[in-house]
C-alpha positions as a LaTeX table, in Angstrom:
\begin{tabular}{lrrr}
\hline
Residue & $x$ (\AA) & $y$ (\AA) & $z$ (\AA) \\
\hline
Unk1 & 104.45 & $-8.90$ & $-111.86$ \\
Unk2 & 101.14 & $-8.40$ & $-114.26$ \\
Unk3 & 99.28 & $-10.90$ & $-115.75$ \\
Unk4 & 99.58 & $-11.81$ & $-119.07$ \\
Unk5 & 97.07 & $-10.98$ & $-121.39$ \\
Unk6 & 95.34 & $-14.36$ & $-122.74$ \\
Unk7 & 93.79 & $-12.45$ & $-125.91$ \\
Unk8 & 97.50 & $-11.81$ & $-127.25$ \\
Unk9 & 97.96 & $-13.20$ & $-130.71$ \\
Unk10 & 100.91 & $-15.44$ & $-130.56$ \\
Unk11 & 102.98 & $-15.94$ & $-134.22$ \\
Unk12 & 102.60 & $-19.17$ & $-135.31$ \\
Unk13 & 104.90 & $-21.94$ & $-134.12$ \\
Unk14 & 107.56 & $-22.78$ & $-136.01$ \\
Unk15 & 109.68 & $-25.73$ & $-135.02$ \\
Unk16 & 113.20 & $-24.66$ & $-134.22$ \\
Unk17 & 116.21 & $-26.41$ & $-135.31$ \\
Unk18 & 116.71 & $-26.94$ & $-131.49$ \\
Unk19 & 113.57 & $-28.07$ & $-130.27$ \\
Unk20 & 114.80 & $-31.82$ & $-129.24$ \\
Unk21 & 117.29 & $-30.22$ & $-126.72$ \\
Unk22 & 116.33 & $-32.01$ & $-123.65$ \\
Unk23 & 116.02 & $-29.22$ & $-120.80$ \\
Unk24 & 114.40 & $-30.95$ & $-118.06$ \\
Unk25 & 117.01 & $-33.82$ & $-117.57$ \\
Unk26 & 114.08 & $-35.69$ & $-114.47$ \\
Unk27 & 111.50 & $-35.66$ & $-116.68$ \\
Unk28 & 112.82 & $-35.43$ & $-120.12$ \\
Unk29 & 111.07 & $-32.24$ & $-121.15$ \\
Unk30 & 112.31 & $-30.61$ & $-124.35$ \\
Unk31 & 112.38 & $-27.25$ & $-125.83$ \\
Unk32 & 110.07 & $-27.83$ & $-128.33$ \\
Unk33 & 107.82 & $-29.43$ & $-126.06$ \\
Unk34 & 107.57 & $-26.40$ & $-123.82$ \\
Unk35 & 107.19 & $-24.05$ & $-126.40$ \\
Unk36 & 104.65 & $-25.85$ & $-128.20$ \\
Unk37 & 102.78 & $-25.96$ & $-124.72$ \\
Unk38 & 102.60 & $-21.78$ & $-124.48$ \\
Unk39 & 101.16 & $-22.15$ & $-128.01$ \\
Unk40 & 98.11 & $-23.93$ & $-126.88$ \\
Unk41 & 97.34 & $-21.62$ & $-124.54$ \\
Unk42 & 99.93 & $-22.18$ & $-121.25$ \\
Unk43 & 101.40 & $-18.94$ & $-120.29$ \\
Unk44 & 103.14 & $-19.32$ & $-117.28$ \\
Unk45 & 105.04 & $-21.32$ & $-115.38$ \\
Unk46 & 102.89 & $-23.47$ & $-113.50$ \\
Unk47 & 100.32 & $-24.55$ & $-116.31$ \\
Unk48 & 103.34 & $-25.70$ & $-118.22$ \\
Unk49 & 104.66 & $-27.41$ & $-115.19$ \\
Unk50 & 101.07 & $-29.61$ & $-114.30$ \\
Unk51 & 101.32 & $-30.03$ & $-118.08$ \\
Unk52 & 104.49 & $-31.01$ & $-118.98$ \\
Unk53 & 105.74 & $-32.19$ & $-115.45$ \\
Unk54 & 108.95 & $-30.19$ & $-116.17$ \\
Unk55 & 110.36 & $-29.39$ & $-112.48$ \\
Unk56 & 108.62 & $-32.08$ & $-111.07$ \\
Unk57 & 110.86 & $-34.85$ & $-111.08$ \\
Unk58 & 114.24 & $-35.59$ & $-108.31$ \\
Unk59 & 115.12 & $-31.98$ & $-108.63$ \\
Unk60 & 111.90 & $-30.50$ & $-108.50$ \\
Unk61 & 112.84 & $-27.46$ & $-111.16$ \\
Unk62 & 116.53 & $-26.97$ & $-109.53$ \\
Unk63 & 118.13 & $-27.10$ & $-112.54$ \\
Unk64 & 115.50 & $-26.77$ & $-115.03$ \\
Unk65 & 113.16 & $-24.18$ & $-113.58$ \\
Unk66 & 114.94 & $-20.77$ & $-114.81$ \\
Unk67 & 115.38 & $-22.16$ & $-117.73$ \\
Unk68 & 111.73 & $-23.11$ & $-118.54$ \\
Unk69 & 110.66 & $-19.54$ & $-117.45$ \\
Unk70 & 113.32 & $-17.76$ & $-120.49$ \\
Unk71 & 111.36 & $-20.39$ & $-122.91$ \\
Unk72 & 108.02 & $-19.19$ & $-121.91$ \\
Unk73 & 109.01 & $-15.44$ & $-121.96$ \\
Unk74 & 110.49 & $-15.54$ & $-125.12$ \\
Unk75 & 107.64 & $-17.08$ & $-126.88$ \\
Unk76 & 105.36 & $-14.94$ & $-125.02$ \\
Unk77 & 107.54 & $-11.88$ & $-125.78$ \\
Unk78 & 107.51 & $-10.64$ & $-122.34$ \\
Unk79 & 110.31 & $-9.89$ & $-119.64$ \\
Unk80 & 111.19 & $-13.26$ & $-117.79$ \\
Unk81 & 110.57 & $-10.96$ & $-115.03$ \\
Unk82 & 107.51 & $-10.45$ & $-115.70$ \\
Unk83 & 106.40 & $-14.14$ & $-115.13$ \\
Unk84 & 105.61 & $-16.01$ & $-111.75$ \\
Unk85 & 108.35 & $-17.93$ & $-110.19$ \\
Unk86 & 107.55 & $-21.82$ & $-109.97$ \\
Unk87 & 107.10 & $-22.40$ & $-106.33$ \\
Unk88 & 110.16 & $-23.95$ & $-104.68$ \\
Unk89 & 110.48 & $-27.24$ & $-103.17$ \\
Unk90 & 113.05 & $-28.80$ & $-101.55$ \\
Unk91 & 114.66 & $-31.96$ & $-103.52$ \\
Unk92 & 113.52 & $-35.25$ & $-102.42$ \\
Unk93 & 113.56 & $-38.94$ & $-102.87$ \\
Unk94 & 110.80 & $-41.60$ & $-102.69$ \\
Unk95 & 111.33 & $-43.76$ & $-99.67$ \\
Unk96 & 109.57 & $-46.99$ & $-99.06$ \\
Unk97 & 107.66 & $-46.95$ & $-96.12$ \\
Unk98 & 109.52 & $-49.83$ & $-94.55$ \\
Unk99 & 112.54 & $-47.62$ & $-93.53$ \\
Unk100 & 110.35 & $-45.98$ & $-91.86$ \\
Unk101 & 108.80 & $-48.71$ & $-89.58$ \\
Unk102 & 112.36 & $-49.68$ & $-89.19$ \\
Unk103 & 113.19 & $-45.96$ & $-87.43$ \\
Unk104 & 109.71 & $-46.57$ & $-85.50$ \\
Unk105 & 110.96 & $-49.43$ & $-84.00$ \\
Unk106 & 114.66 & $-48.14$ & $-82.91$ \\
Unk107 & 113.04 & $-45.30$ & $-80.72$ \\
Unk108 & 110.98 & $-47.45$ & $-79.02$ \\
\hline
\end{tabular}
């Protein structure tokens, strides 16, 4: 995978008819959001994810994570390909640190 050139002169965004379409359902990212993100300069995967928090919620990009990375290509005009991956995580759940203490004192 190369980098992607930062001098590239993207076309001006246009809003698209489908812009409010909500594709990160943990966080509530949208389209529009995302591709008005790559506009200002984010150009892969992982500056739109600290950005947007898009893959970051319950999931953590599961669902939402191939997705994102078409959206960036296209506006970018690359190969998805071409991009990074977002770096996996396994899903997880807050947990309050009381369950915890509770398993402490079972084992002991």
């Amino acid at each position: 995978m190369s980098a992607i050139d930062r001098n590239r002169n993207l076309t001006e965004y246009i809003p698209a008819a489908d812009d409010d379409m909500i594709v990160c359902r943990c966080e509530e990212v949208t389209k529009g959001e995302i591709r008005r993100a790559v506009h200002d300069g984010m150009f892969n995967i992982h500056e739109v994810r600290r950005f947007l928090r898009c893959g970051m919620g319950l999931c953590q990009g599961q669902t939402c994570a191939r997705l994102v990375k078409t959206i960036i290509a296209r506006e970018l005009g690359v190969s998805p390909g071409e991009l990074a991956d977002a770096t996996a995580r396994a899903p997880t759940r807050p947990v309050e640190m009381y369950i915890f203490a509770k398993e402490r004192g079972r084992s002991e």
